[in-house]
N, C-alpha and C positions, 0 to 999 in steps of 0.2 A: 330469477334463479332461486330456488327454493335449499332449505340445508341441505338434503336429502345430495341433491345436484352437486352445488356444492365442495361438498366430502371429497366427489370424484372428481376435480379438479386441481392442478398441480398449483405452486403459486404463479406457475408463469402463464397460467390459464390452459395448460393441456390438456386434454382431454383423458381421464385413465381409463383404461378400460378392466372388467372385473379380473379375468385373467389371460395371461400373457402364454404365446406360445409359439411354434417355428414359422405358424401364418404371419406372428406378426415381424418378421426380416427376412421380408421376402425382398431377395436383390443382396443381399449383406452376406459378405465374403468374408470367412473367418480369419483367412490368412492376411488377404490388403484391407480390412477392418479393423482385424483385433492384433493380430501377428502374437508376438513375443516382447515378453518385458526387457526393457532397454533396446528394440528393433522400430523401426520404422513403422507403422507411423507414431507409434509409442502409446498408444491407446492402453497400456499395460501401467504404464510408467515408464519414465526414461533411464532408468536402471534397472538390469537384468537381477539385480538379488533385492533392490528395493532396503526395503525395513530389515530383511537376513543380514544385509550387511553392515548396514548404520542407520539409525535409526534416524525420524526426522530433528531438526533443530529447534529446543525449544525456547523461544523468544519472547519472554511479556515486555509489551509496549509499557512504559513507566517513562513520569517525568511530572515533577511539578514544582514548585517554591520557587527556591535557588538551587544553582550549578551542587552547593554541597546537601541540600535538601534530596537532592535527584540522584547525588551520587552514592548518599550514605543504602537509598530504595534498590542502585543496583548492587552493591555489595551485600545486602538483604538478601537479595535473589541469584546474585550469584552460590552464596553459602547456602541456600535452599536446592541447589541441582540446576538453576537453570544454564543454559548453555550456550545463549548467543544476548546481546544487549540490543534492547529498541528505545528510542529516546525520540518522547514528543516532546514535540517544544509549545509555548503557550501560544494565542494568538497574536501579541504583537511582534513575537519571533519568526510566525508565519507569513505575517504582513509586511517583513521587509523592517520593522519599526526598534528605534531603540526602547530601553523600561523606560526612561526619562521622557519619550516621547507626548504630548498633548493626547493624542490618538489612543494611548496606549493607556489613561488612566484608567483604575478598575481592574483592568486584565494579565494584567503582570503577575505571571504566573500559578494563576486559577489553573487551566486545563493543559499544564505541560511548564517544565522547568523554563526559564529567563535566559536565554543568551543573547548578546550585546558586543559581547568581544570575545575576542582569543582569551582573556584574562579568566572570561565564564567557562570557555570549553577547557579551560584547564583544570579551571574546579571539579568540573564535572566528571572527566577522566579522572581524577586525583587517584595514583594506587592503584589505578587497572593497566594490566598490562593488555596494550593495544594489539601487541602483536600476536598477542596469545586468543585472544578473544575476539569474535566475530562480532562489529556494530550497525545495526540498522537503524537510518536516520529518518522522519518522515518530516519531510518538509519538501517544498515543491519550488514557487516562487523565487524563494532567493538561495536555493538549492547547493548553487556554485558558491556561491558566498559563506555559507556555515562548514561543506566539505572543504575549502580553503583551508578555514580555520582547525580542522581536524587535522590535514596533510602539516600545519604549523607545528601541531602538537606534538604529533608524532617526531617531526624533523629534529624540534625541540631536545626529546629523550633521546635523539640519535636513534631511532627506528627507521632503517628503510622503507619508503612507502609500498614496495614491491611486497612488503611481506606483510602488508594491512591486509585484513579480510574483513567484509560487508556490503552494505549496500545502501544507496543512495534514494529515496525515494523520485523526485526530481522530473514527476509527470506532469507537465500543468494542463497536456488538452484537457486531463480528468481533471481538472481545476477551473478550465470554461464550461464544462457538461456539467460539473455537480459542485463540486465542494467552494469554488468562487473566491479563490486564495491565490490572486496573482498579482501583479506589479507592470509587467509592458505588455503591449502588442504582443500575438502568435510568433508571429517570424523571430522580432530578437530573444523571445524566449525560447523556442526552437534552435539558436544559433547557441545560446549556451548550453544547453541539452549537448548539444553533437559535439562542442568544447568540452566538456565532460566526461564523452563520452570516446571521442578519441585521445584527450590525456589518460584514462585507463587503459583504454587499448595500447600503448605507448608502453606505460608507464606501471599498471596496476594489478599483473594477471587476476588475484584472486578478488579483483572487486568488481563488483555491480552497479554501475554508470543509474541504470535506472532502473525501478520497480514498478512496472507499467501498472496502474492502479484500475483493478474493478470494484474493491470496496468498497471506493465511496461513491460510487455507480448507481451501488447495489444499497446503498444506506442513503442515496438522496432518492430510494422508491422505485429505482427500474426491477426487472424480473429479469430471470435467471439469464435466459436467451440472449436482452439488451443488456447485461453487464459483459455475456462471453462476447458477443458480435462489438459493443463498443469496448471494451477492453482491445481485443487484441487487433480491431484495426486500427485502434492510435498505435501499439505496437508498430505495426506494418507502416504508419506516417513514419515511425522515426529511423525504420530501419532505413527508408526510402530516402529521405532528408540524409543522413547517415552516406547511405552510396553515394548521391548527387551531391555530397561535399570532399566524395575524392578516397573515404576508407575501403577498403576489401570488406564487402557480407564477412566473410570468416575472420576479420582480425577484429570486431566486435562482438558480432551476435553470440558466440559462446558466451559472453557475460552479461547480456537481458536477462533481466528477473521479471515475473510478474508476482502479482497481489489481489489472491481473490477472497472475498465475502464467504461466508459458511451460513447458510439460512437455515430454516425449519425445515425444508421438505428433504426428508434426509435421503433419499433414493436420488433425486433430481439433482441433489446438490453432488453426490459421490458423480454420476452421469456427468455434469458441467465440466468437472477436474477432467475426464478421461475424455469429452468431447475436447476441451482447451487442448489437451496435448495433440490430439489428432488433427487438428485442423489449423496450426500453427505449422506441424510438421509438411501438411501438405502445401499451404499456402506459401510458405518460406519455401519450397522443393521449388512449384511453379512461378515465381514472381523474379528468386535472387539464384535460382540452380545452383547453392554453395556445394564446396569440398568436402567441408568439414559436418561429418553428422551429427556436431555438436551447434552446429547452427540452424538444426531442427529443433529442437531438443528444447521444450518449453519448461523450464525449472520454477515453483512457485511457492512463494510465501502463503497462509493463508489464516483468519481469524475471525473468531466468531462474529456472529453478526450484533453487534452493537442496538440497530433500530429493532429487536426482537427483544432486548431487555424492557423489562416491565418496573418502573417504580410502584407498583401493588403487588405487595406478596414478594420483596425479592429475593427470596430463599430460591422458590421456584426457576430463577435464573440458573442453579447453579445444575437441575437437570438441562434445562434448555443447552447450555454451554457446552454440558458433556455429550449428547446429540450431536450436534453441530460438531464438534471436535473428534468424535467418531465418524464422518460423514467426510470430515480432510483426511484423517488419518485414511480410512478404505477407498478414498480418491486418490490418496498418492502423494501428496504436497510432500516439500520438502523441508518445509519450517512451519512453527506455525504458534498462534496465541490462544490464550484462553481469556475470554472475560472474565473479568468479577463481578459477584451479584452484585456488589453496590455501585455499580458505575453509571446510574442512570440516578441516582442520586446524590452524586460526591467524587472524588476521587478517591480509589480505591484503597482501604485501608490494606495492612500489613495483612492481616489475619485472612482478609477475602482473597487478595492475589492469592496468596499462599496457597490456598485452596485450589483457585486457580491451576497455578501451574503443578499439584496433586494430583487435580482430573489428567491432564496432561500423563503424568505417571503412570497414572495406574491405567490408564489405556495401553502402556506403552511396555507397560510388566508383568498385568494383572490379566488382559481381554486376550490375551493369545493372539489377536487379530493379526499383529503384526509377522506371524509364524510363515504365513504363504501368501505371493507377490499377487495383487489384484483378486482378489478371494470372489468377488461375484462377480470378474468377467465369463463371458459366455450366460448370463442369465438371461434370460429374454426378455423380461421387464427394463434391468439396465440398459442393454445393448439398443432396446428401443428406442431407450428414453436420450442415451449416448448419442445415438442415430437424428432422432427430431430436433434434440440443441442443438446440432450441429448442422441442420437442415436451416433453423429457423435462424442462428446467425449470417450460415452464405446469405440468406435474404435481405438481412443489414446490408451484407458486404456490399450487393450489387445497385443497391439505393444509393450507397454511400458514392461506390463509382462513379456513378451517374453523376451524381451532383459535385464532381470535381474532387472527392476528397473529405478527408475529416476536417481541414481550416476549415473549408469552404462548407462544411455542414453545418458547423459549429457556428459559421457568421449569421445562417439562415434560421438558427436556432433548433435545427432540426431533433441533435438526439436531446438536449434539453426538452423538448413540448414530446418526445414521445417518453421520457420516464416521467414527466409531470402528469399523462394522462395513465401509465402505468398504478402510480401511487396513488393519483386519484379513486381509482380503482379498486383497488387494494383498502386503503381506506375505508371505502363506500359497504365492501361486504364484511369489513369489522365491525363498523357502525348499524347495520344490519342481523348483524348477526349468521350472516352464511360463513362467517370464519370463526371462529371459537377462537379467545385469545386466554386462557386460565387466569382468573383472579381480576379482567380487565372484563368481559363481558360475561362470559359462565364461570360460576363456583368464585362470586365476587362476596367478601366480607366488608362489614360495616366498619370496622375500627382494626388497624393493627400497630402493634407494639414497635414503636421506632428505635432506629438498629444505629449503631454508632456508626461517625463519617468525620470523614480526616476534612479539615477546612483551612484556605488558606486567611492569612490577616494580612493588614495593612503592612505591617512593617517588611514584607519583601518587598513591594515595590519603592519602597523608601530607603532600603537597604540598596539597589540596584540602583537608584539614582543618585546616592551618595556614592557607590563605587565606577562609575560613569564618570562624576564630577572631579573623581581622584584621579581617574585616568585623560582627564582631557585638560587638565591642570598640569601633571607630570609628561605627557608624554612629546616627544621632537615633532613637533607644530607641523615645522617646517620638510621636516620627511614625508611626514603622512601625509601634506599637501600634495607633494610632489609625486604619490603614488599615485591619487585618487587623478591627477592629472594623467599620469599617464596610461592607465585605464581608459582613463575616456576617449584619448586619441586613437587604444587600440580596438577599443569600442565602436569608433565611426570607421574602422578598416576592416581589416579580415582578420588579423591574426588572433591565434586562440587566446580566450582569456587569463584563462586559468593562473596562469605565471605571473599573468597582474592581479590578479584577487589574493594569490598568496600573498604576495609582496605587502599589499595593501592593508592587509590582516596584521603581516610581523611589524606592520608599522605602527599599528594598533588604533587604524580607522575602524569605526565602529559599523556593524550593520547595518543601519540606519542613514549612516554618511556616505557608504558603498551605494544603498540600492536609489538613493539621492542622486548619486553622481552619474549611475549610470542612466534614470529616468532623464537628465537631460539629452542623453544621447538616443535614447531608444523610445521615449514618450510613455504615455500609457495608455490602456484599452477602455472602453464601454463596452458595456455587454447588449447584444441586441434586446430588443423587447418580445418577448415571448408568450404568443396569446393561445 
């Protein structure tokens, strides 16, 4: 392939053609294609006034040290405009692991604040009002376990959980496919998923059980197509798991969130959003025939793309971001993040987010964009490009069928070996040079001037193990035994978890003795071998 070729090539390898016209939708019906915003199949968006009427929610991912490190970052951003809280947690937080943990040396809260107990997430809220403010949690694995801890908090201040708003990240097939952050077997993680999922339905109108994740799909190297086709057939796994454990399609699905990726190719990426909504509406029409047309209705998170930042030159990031951030906006999302330049080398200082969520702004004040609902439907270029994503995912779909399923894909390794040959890929024409990456292979400098970065030190993990050691000294032994017991018996049954994970939490078992107690019940996974 020459650069020339190249050029004309989408990321997800389609083919463009010079220009676009009515030849190319031929077959494509403007009314059961495109329809009307907020109408079936919602190709528009799932709201008829869109951005006229409220704008999206702007959410920066932040989290790192400790509980009050992460909390003083969102009170930062709160007083900055932002308008919804996202909280990563570090890696031994995602692994199920306490700070004090062997496993855990070193990583104690490098890339995301420390939590360990209900004693962390109360730090961490300290002075936000929960009910006032919308929180998105990104944690998968031991998912049920950290939102325990929140529902504590909350009960704690006398908050009705009914009047919590946010959302739970809480996907782990994308955690067999890409990101590799689980704890048990498919099935017992699939069974707290649906416990989660029908204590909100229950319990939680305005929250989001799960954020079915293409991000990190899309960030461990698949293309556009294999993030929307596997993103929303694990959707479709849990709606399914979901029915066959006894819920009404309509007393959940209103509250699926998804979480897609924002890349370079800014035409394809705006296309992907408005292909997601259409093909979710239809798939969910023919699969679960619901009542409610809000159990069409593909609502989504979405945020720059993270493996697009460049440690050379990272100024240049901060066009990249506002691209990409442009590209959710004119796709429709209905929350969404900005990166900061420096996050490909540090955690993001005060000064870079800030900037951050500014792009954000001035999109949102300054571009008019937001003035009229889906601005380049009916383009022929989109509508095409709308049209082939959505072509080239049914093609997932019906592989996936075949092969029983997303478990059962996932056992065979399957969407795993096809984003690995994706990225391969992908890689191959950087290294080549048929992709131009600014500052990485063309218009690359010899030396640049290094930019300040926030760093974490020793003394939080040392600080989190002395506060673990205070609390497992103080706290009734003999309670928190008796919780983590009774968990595990409703562990090897059926009944929903959730009521024992609270319990378990206000008893002030730690997260680490939780996802302990329940690996005896539920085992753990190996990943196949993937060649």
């Amino acid at each position: 392939m020459d650069q020339r070729k190249a050029r004309f090539t989408s990321l997800s390898g389609l083919e463009i053609g010079r220009v676009y016209s009515a030849d190319d939708l031929k077959g494509w019906n403007a009314h059961s294609d495109l329809g009307a915003p907020g109408e079936f199949p919602y190709t528009r968006g799932v709201y008829s006034t869109m951005y006229r009427g409220r704008l999206w929610t702007m959410r920066q991912f932040a989290g790192f040290g400790t509980a009050e490190d992460t909390n003083r970052r969102f009170k930062y951003l709160l007083q900055h405009g932002q308008t919804g809280l996202s909280v990563a947690f570090d890696m031994p937080t995602l692994m199920g692991l306490d700070s004090d943990d062997p496993l855990a040396r070193g990583e104690v809260g490098h890339c995301g604040v420390a939590v360990s107990s209900l004693a962390d997430m109360e730090r961490l809220f300290e002075g936000i009002p929960l009910d006032q403010v919308t929180t998105s949690m990104t944690i998968n694995g031991p998912a049920a376990i950290l939102f325990a801890m929140y529902l504590a908090v909350a009960e704690r201040r006398g908050i009705p959980v009914a009047r919590l708003g946010g959302t739970l990240q809480n996907d782990i097939l994308k955690e067999y496919i890409a990101q590799k952050e689980w704890l048990f077997p498919p099935e017992p993680h699939l069974r707290l998923i649906i416990d989660t999922v029908a204590y909100c339905a229950r319990s939680m109108p305005k929250w989001h059980p799960i954020s079915i994740s293409g991000y990190h799909i899309r960030e461990a190297g698949s293309t556009a197509v294999q993030e929307l086709a596997f993103t929303l057939y694990d959707g479709l796994t849990y709606v399914d798991a979901a029915v066959k454990s006894g819920l009404n399609v309509d007393a959940f699905a209103p509250q699926l969130s998804f979480f897609f990726n924002v890349h370079n190719d800014l035409f394809e990426e705006i296309a992907k959003f408005r292909a997601a909504r259409r093909l979710w509406a239809r798939e969910m029409e023919q699969r679960y025939h619901p009542k409610d047309p809000r159990s069409l209705q593909l609502r989504c998170h979405a945020q720059t793309a993270g493996c697009s930042l460049t440690a050379q030159q990272p100024l240049n990031n901060v066009v990249r971001t506002t691209l990409q951030a442009l590209a959710a906006v004119l796709g429709g999302a209905q929350s969404l993040h900005t990166n900061s330049m420096d996050e490909t080398l540090a955690l993001p200082t005060e000064d870079a987010v800030k900037l951050a969520l500014r792009t954000q702004q001035i999109i949102a004040h300054e571009s008019e964009v937001t003035n009229t609902v889906d601005p380049l439907g009916g383009a022929y270029y989109v509508e095409s490009l709308t049209n082939r994503l959505e072509e080239g995912a049914r093609e997932y779909f019906r592989r996936l069928d075949q092969m029983g399923g997303m478990v059962r894909a996932i056992e065979q390794g399957f969407p795993q070996r096809e984003i690995l040959d994706a990225s391969l890929r992908y890689q191959s024409e950087v290294e080549r040079k048929e992709r131009a990456i600014v500052g990485v292979n063309e218009y690359v400098e010899r030396s640049e001037p290094p930019i300040p970065t926030l760093k974490i030190g020793p003394e939080v993990e040392q600080s989190q193990a002395k506060r673990l050691a205070d609390l497992r000294s103080h706290r009734d032994s003999f309670r928190m035994a008796g919780t983590l017991q009774a968990l595990q018996e409703a562990a090897a049954g059926d009944e929903n978890l959730m009521p024992y994970l609270i319990d378990a939490v206000k008893a002030q078992a730690t997260l680490g003795e939780i996802c302990a107690a329940l690996k005896e019940v539920f085992g753990t996974y190996r990943e196949p071998v993937v060649l």
